[in-house]
C-alpha positions as CSV (number, residue, x, y, z in Angstrom):
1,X,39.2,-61.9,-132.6
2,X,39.9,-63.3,-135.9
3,X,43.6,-64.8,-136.1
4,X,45.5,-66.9,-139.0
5,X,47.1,-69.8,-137.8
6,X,50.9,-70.3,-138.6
7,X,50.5,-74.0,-138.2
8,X,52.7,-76.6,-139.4
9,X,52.2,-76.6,-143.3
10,X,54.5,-79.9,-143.3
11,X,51.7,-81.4,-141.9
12,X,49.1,-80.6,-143.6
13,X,50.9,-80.9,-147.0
14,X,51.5,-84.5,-145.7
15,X,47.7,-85.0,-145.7
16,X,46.9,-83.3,-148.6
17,X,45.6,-85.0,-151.1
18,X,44.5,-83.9,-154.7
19,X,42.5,-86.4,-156.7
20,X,41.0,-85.4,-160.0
21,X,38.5,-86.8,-161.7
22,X,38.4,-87.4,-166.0
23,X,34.6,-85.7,-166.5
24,X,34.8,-82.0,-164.6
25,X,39.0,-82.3,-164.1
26,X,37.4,-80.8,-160.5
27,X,39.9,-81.6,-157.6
28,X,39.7,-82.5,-154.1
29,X,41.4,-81.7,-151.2
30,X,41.2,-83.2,-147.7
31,X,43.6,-83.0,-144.7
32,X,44.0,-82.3,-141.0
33,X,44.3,-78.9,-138.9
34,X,47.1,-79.3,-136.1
35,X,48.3,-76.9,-133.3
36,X,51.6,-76.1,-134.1
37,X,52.6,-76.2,-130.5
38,X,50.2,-78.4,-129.1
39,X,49.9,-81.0,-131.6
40,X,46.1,-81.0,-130.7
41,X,43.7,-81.0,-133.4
42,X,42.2,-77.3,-134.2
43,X,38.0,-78.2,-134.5
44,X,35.9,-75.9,-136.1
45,X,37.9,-73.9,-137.9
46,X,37.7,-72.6,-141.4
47,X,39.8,-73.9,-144.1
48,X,39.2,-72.1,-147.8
49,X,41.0,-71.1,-151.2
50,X,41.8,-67.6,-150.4
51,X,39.8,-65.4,-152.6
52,X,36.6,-67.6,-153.3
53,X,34.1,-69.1,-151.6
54,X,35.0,-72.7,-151.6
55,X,36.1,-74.1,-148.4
56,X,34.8,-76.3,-145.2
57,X,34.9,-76.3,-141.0
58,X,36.9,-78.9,-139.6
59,X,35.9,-81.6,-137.9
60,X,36.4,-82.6,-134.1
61,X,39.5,-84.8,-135.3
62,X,40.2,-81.6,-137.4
63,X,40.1,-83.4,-140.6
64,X,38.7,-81.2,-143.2
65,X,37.0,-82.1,-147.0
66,X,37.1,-79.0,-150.0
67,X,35.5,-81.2,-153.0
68,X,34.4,-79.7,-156.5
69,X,37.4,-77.4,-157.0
70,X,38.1,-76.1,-160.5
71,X,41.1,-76.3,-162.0
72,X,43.7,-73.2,-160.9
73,X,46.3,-72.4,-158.6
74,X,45.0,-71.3,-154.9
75,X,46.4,-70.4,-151.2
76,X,45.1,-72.5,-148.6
77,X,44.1,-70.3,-145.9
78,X,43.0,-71.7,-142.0
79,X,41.4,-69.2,-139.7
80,X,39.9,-69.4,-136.4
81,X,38.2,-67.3,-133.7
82,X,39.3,-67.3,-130.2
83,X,38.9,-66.1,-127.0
84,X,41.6,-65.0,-125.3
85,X,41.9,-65.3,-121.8
């Protein structure tokens, strides 16, 4: 069942970081994934620009790395499919 997370944006606004670079003026953006409750980091999970097809998974640590983004104004979106129980 897919499900959006409502996770703590603080955080990951904390660890957001947008470099750009003088030839392509293409960004980057790289943070962490946390369980809002939990604190625990989410792993594998998607993190894209909603409404394209840039994005990444997350890692085991939940850290995440979008590169190569064009210039523009985007939602972050995090998804994740679970079992439940």
């Amino acid at each position: 069942m897919k499900r959006y997370f409502c996770l703590t944006l603080a955080l990951c606004l904390f660890f957001l970081l947008f470099s750009f670079h003088s030839g392509g003026q293409n960004a980057t953006i790289k943070g962490f994934v946390y369980e809002n409750k939990t604190g625990e980091p989410v792993i594998f999970t998607n993190v894209y620009l909603f409404k394209t097809n840039i994005g990444a998974t997350t890692d085991i640590n939940g850290f995440f790395l979008i590169t190569k983004i064009p210039p523009g104004t985007y939602d972050l979106m995090v998804t994740y499919l679970a079992m439940i129980p």
